[in-house]
matplotlib code that plots the C-alpha trace (Angstrom):
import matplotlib.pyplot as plt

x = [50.4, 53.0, 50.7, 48.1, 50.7, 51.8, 48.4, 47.2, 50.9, 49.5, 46.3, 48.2, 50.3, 47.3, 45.1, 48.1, 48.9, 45.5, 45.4, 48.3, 46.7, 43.6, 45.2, 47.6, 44.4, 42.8, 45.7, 46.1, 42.6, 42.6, 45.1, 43.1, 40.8, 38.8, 40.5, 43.2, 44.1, 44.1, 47.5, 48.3, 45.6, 46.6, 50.3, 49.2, 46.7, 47.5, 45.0, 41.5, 40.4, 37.2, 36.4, 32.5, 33.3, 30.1, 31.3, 34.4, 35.1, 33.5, 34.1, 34.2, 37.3, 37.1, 39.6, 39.1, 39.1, 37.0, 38.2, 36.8, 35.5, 36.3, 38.9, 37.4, 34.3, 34.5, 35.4, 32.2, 31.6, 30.2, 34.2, 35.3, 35.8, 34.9, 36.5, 34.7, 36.7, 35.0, 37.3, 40.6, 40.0, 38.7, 35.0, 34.3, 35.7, 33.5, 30.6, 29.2, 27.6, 27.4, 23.9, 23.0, 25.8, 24.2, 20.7, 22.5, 24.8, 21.1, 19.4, 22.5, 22.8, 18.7, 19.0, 22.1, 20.0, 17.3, 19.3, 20.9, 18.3, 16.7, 20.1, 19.5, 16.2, 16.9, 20.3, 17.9, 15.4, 18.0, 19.1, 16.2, 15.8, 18.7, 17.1, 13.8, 15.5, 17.9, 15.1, 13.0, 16.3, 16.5, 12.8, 13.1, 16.7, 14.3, 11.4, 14.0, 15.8, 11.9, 10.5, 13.8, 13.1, 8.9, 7.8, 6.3, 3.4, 2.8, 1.0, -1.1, 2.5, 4.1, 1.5, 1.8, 5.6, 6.1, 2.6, 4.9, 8.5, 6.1, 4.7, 8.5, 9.8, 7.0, 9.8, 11.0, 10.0, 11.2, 8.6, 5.6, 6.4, 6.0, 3.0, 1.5, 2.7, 1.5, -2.0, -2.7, -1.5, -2.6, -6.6, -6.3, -4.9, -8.1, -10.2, -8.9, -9.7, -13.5, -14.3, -12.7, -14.6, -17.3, -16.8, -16.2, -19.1, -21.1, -19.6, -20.4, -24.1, -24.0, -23.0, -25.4, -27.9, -27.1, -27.1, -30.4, -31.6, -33.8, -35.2, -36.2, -37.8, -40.2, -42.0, -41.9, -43.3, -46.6, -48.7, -49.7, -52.1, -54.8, -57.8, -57.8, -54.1, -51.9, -48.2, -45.4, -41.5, -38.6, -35.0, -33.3, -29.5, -27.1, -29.5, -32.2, -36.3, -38.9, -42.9, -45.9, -49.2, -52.2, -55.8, -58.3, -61.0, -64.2, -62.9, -60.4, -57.2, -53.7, -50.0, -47.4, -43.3, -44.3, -46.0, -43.3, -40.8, -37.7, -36.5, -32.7, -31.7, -30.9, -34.0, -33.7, -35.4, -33.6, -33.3, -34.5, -34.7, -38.3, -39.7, -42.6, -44.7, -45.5, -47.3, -50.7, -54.8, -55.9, -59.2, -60.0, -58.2, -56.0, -51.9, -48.9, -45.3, -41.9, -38.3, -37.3, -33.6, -30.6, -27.7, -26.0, -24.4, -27.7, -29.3, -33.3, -35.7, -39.2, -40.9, -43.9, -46.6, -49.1, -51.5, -54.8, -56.9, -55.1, -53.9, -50.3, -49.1, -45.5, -43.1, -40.1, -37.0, -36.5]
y = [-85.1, -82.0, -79.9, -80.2, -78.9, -76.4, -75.7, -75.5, -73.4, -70.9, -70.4, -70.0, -67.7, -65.5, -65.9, -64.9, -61.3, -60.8, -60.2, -58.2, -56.0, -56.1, -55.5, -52.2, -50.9, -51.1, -49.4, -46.5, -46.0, -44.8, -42.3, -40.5, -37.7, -35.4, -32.0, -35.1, -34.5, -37.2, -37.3, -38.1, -41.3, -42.6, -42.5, -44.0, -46.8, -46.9, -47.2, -48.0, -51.4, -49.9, -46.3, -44.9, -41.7, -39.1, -35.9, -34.0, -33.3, -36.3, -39.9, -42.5, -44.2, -48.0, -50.2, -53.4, -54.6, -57.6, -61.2, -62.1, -66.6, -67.2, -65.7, -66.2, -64.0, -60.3, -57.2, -55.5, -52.5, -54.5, -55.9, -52.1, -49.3, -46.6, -43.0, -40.2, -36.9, -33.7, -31.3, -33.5, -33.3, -36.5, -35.3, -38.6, -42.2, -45.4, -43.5, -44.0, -41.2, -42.7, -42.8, -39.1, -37.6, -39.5, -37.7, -34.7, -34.7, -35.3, -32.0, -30.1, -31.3, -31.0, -27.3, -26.5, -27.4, -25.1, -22.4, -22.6, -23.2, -19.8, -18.3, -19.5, -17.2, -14.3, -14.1, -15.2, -12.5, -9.8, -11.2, -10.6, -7.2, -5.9, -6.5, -5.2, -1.8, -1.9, -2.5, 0.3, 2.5, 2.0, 3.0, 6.0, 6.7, 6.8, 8.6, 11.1, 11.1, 11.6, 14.1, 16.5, 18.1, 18.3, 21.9, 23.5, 24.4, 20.8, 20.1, 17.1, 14.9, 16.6, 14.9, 12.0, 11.2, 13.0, 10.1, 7.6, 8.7, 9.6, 6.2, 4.5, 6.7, 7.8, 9.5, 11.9, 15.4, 16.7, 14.2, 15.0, 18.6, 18.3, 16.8, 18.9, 21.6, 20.0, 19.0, 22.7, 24.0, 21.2, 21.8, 25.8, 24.7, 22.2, 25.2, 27.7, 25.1, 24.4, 28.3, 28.4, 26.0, 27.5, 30.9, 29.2, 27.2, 30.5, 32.0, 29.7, 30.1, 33.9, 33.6, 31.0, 33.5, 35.9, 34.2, 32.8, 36.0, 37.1, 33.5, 34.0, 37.5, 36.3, 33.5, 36.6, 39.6, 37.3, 38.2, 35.0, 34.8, 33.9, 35.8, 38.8, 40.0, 39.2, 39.6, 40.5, 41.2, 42.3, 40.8, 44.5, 42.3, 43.5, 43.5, 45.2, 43.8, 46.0, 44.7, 45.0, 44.0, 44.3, 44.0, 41.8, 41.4, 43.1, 45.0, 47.6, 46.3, 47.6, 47.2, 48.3, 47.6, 45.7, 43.1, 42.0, 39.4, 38.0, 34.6, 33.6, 30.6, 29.3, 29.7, 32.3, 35.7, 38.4, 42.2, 44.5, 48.1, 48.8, 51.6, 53.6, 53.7, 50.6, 51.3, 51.9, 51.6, 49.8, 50.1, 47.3, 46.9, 49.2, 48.5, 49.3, 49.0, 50.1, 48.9, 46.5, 46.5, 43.5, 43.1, 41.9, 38.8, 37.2, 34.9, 34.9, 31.9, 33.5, 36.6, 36.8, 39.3, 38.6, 40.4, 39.9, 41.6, 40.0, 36.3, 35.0, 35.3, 34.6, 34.7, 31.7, 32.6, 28.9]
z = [24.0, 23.5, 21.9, 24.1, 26.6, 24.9, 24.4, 28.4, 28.7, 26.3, 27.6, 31.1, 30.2, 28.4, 31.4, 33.7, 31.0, 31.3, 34.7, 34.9, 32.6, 34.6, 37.9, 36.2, 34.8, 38.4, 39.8, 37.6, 37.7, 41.0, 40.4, 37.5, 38.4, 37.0, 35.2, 34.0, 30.4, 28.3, 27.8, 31.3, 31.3, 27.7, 29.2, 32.5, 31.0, 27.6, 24.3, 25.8, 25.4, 24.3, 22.9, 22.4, 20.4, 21.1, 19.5, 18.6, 21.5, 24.0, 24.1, 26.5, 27.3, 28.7, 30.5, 31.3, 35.0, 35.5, 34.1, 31.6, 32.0, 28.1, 26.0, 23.0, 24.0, 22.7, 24.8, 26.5, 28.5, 31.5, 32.2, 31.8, 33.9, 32.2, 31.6, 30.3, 28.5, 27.3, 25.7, 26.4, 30.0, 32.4, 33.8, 35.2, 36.4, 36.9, 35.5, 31.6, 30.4, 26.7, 26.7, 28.4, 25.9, 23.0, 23.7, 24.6, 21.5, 19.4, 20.9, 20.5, 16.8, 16.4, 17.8, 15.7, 12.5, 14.1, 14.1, 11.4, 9.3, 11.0, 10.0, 6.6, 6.8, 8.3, 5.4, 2.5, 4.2, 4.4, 0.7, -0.2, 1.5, -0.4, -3.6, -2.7, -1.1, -4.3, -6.7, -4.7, -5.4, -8.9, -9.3, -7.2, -9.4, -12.7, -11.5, -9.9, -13.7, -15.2, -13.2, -13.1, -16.8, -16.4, -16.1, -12.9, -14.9, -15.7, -12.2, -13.3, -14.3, -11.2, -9.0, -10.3, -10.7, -6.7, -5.3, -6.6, -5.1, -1.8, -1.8, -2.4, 0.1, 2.6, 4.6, 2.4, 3.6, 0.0, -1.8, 0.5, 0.3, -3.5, -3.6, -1.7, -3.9, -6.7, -5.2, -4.8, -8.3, -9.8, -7.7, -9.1, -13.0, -13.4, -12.1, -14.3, -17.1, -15.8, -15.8, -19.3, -20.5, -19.0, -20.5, -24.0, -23.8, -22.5, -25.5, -28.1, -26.8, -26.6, -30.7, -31.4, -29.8, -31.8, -35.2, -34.3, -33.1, -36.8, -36.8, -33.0, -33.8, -36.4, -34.0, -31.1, -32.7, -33.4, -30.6, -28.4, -25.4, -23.4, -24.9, -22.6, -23.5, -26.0, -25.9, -29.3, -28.4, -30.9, -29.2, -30.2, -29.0, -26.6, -23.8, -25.3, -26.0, -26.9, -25.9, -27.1, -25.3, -26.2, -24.4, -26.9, -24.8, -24.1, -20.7, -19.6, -18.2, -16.8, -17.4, -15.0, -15.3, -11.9, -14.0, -16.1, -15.1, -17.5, -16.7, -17.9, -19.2, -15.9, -15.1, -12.4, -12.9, -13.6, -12.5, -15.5, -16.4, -18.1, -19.7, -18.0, -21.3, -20.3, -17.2, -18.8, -18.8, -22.0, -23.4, -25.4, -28.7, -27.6, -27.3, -24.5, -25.6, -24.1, -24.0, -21.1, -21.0, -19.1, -19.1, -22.1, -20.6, -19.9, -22.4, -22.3, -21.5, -21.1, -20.7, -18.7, -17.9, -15.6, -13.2, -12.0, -14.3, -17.8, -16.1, -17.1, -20.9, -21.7, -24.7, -25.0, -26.3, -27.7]

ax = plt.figure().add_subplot(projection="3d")
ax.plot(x, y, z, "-o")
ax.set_aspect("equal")
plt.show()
């Protein structure tokens, strides 16, 4: 019987703190207002009976001020007031924002991992920027170091170490400069090198001409033709022939210097100096001969005479 007294005391006594609690809360609630610090409410009200923490700097204070029908039953929100803080200070009284901080404290958190992971990139991009303008350096530091001891009159490796600066650096006035430079000496060496070759190669021909020139003069002084004229030449050298043409048919026929032309070997005909002796009437059987002179430079391909009495007959030079 005494302990269930004691028992129904207790619970009185409980029931009764309770609502002294709940009735101080209710009354220093309406004294807090917003721009409050939470200093002043913790003071006023105490530790909150229940705390939703959103952030490091937001949370959501609550106090309870409705009774609650069973003691054993756990604290909720729905028998608090609540209090809300941001940055220390009250920004709200009776209202919950848990759940519209919540969402907001997710964007905030979703858009600082945006941006940071975009300030990851643009420092790995920059990292990586500094290695390709260092690499870029390095090369330009060695080709600098390679092209300082090459000659000026080694256009062709000029050229090509300056491209390759001027493509590492297109802004370098000094680089494009130098290729330019370079392109033009290096256009008038490769020039200089074709028309030696050229003259070399025209040499070694001239020579060969004139070693073969004996061997050439014993298939040329047999006189060839067409039945009505035939035709013999001796290659004298240095620009020199002598001709002999002779009329082997039944008729009389004519030569004149105007019916001689001398072809080079480039196939073009050339300008000659040729003796009047042969500007002649031939009985038949009979001969016309004279010197037809050129200048020494120019190798032979064919001598021909023709006119309309006598038809074509030519002498090769190969």
């Amino acid at each position: 019987m005494r302990i269930g007294v004691i028992v129904f005391l207790a619970a009185v006594v409980l029931t009764g703190c309770s609502h002294l609690n709940i009735n101080k809360n209710m009354r220093a609630l309406k004294r807090v207002q917003p721009g409050d610090t939470q200093a002043v409410v913790f003071k006023a009200l105490g530790p909150p009976d229940l705390r939703h923490d959103i952030s490091d700097r937001r949370f959501v204070a609550f106090y309870q001020t409705t009774p609650d029908d069973s003691s054993d039953a756990p604290m909720t929100t729905t028998l608090c007031t609540p209090v809300a803080f941001d940055n220390g200070n009250v920004v709200a009284v009776g209202e919950d924002p848990t759940e519209r901080w919540t969402q907001e404290e997710k964007e905030r958190k979703r858009r600082l991992k945006i941006a940071e992971s975009k300030r990851v990139r643009i420092e790995e991009e920059k990292a990586a920027g500094h290695q390709e303008s260092a690499a870029r350096q390095a090369e330009i530091d060695d080709l600098e170091k390679a092209v300082k001891p090459i000659p000026a009159s080694n256009a062709a490796l000029n050229l090509k170490l300056y491209r390759q600066l001027l493509d590492l650096d297109p802004g370098n006035a000094r680089y494009r400069k130098k290729v330019t430079l370079y392109e033009a000496r290096s256009a008038r060496q490769k020039k200089a090198r074709r028309e030696h070759a050229a003259r070399r190669a025209k040499e070694r021909q001239r020579q060969t001409w004139k070693m073969a020139r004996e061997t050439r003069n014993k298939n040329m002084r047999q006189y060839t033709g067409n039945g009505t004229a035939e035709m013999a030449v001796h290659d004298m050298g240095k620009g020199s022939l002598y001709v002999w043409v002779k009329n082997v048919s039944k008729q009389i026929i004519t030569t004149h210097p105007d019916n001689f032309i001398l072809v080079d070997s480039d196939g073009d005909e050339t300008r000659c100096r040729i003796s009047d002796s042969l500007d002649s009437v031939l009985e038949p059987g009979s001969l016309s001969h004279g010197k037809i002179e050129y200048s020494p430079e120019i190798l032979p391909k064919e001598l021909i005479f023709q006119n309309r009495e006598s038809g074509r007959v030519s002498k090769s030079f190969r």
